[in-house]
N, CA, C and O atoms as a Tinker XYZ file with bonds, in Angstrom:
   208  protein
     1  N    -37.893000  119.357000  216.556000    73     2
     2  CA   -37.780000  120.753000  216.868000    64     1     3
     3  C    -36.680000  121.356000  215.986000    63     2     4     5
     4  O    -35.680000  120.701000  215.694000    81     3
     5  N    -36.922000  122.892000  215.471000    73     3     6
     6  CA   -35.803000  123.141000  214.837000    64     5     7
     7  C    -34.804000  123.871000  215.988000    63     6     8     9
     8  O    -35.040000  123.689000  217.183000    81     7
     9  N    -33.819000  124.601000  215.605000    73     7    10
    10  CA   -32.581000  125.144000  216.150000    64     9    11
    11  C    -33.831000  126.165000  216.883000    63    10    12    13
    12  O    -34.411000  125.972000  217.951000    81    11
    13  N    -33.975000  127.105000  216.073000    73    11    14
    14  CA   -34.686000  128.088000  216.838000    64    13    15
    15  C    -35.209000  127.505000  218.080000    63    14    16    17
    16  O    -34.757000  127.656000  219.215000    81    15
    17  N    -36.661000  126.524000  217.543000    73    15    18
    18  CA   -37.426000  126.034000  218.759000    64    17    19
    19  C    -36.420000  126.036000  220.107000    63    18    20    21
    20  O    -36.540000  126.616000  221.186000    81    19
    21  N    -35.336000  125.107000  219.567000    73    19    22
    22  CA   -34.355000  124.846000  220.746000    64    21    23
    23  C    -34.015000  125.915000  221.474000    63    22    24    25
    24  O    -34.278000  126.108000  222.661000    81    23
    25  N    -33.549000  126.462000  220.891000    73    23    26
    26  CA   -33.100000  127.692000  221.577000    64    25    27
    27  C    -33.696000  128.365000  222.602000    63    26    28    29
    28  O    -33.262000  128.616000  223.726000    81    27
    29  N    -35.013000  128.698000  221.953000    73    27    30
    30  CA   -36.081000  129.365000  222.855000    64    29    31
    31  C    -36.595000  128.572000  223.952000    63    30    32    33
    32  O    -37.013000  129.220000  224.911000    81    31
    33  N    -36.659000  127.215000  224.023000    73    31    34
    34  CA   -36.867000  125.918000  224.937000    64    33    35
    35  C    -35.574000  126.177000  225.749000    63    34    36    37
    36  O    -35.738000  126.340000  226.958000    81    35
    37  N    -34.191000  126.246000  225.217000    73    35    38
    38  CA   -33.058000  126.163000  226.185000    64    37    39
    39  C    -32.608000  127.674000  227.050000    63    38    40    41
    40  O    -31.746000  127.764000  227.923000    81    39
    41  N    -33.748000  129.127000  226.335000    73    39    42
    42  CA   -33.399000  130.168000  226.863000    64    41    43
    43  C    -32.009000  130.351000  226.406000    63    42    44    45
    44  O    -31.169000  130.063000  227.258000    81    43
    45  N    -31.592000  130.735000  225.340000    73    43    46
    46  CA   -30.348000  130.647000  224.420000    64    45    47
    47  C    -30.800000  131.361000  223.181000    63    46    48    49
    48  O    -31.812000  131.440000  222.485000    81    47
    49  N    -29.321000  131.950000  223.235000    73    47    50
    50  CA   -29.333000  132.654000  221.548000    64    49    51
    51  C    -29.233000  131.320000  220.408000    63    50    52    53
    52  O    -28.729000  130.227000  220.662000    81    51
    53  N    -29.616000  131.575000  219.602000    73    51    54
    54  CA   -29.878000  130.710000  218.649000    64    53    55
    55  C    -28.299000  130.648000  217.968000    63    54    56    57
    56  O    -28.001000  129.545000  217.510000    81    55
    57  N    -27.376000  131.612000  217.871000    73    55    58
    58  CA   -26.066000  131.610000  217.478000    64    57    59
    59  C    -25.588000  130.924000  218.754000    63    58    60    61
    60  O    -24.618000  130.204000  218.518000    81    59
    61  N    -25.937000  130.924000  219.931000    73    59    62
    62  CA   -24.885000  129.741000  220.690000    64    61    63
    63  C    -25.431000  128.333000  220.952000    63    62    64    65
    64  O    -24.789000  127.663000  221.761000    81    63
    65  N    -26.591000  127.743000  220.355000    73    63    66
    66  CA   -26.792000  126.699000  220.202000    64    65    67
    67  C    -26.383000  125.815000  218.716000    63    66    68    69
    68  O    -26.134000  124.629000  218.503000    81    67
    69  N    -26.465000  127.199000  217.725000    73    67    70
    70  CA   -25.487000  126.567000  216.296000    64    69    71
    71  C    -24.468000  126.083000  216.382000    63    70    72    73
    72  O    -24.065000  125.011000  215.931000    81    71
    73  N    -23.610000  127.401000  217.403000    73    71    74
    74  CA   -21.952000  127.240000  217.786000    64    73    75
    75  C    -21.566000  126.015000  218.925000    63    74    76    77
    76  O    -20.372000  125.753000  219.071000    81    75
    77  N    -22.421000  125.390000  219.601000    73    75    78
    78  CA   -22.155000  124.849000  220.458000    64    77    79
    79  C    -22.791000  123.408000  220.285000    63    78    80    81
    80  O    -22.222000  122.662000  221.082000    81    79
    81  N    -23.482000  122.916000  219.759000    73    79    82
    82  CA   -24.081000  122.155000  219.680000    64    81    83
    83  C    -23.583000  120.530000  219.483000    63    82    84    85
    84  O    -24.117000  119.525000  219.952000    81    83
    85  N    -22.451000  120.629000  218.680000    73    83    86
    86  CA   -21.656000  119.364000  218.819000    64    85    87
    87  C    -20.746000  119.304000  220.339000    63    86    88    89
    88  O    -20.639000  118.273000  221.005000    81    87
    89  N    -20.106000  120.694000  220.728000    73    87    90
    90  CA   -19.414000  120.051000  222.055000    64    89    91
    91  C    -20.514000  119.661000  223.408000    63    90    92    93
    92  O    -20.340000  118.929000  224.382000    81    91
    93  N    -21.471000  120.340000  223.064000    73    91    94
    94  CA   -22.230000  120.119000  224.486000    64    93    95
    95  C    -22.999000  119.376000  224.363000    63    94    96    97
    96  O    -23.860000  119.339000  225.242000    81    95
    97  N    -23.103000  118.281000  223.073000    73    95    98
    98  CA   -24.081000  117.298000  222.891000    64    97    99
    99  C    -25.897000  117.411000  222.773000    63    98   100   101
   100  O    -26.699000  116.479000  222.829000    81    99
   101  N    -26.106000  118.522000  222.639000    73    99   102
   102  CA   -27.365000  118.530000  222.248000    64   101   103
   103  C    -28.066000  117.613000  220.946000    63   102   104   105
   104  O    -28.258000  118.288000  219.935000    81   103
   105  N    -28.357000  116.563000  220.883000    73   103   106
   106  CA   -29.040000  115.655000  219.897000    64   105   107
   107  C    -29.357000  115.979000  218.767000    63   106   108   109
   108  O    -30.231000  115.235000  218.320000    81   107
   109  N    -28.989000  116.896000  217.972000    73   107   110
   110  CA   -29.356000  117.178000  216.886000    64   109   111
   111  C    -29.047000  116.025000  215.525000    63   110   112   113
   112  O    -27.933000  115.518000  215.400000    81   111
   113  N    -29.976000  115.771000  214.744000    73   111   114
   114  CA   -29.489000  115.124000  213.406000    64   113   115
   115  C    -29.939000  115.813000  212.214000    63   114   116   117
   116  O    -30.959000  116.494000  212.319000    81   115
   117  N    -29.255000  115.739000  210.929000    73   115   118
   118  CA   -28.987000  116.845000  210.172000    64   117   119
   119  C    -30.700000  116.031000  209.661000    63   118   120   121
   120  O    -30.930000  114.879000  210.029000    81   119
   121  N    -31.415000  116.572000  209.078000    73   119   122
   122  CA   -32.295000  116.492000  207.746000    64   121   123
   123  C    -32.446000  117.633000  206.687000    63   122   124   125
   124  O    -32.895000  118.776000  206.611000    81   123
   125  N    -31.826000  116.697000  205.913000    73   123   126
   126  CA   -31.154000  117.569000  204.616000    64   125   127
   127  C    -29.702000  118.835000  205.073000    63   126   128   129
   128  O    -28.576000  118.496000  205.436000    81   127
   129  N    -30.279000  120.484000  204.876000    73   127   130
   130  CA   -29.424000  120.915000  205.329000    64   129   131
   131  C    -29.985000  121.798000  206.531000    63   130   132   133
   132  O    -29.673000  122.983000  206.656000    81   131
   133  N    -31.060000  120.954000  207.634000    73   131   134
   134  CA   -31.200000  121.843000  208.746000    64   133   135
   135  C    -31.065000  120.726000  209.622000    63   134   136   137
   136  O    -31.251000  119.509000  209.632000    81   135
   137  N    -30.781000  121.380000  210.138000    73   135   138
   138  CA   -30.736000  120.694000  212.068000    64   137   139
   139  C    -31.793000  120.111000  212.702000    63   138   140   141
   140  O    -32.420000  121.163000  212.820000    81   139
   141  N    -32.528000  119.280000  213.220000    73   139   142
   142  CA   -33.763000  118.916000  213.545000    64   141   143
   143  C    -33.341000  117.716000  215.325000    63   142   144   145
   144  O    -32.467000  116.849000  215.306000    81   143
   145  N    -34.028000  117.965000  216.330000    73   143   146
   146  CA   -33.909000  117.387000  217.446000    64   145   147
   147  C    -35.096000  116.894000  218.076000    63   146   148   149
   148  O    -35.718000  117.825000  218.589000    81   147
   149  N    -35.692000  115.685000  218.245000    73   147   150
   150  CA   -36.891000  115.417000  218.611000    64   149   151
   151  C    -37.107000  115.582000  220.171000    63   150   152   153
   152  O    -36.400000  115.094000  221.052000    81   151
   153  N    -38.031000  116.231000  220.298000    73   151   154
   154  CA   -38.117000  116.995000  221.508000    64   153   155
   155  C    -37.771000  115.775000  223.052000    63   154   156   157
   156  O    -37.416000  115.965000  224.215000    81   155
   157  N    -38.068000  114.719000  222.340000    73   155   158
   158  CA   -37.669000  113.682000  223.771000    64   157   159
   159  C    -36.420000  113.044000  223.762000    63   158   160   161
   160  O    -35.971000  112.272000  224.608000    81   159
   161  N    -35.840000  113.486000  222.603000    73   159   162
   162  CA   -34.259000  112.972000  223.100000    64   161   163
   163  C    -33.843000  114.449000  223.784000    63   162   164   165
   164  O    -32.876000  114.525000  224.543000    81   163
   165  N    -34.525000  115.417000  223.499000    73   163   166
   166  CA   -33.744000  117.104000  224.303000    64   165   167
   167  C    -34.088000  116.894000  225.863000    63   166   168   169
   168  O    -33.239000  117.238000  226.685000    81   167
   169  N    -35.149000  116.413000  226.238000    73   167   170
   170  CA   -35.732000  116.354000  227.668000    64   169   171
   171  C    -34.884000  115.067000  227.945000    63   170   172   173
   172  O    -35.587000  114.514000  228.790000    81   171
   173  N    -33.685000  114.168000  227.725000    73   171   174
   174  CA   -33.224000  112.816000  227.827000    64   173   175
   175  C    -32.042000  113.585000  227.994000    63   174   176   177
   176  O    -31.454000  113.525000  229.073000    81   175
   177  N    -31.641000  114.252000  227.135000    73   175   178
   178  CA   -30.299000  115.149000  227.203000    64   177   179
   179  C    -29.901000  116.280000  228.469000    63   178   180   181
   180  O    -28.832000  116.386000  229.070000    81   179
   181  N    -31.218000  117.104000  228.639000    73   179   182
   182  CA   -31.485000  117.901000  229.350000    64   181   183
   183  C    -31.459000  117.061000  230.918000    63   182   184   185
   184  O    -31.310000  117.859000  231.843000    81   183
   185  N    -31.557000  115.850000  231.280000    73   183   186
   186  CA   -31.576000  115.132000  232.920000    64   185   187
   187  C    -30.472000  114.910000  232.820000    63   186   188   189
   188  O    -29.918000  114.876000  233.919000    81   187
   189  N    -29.500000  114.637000  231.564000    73   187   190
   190  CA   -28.425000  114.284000  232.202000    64   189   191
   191  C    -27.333000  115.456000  232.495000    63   190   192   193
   192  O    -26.543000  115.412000  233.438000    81   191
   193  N    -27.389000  116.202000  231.821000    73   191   194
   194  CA   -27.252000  117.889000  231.889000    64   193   195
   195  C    -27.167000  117.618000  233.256000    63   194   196   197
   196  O    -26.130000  117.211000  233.779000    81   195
   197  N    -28.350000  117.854000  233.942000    73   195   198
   198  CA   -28.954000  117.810000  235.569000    64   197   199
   199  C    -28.504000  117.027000  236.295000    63   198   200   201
   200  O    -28.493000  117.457000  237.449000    81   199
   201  N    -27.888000  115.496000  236.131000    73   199   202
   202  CA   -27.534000  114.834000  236.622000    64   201   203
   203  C    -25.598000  114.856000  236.905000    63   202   204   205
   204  O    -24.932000  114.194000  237.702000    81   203
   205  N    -25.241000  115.708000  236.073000    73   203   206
   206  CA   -23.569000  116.351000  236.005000    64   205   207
   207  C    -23.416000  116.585000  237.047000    63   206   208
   208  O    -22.346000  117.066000  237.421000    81   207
């Protein structure tokens, strides 16, 4: 998924998932120079979110 996708999946501005994305641990790994998150580590991320 890219940033955008995310965003719109997390109901989020796309500037606070850029800005935030290393402290709140969202899974992202760089390919090349974009951001890319495979949608089942976000739903892995997202339970434990839930589980806080």
């Amino acid at each position: 998924m890219t940033l955008t996708e995310v965003a719109t999946y997390l109901h989020k501005p796309s500037g606070w998932v850029y800005e935030n994305w290393r402290s709140e641990g969202i899974p992202f790994k760089r390919v090349g120079n974009q951001l890319r998150c495979r949608f089942s580590d976000l739903e892995k991320w997202l339970d434990r979110q839930a589980a806080e």
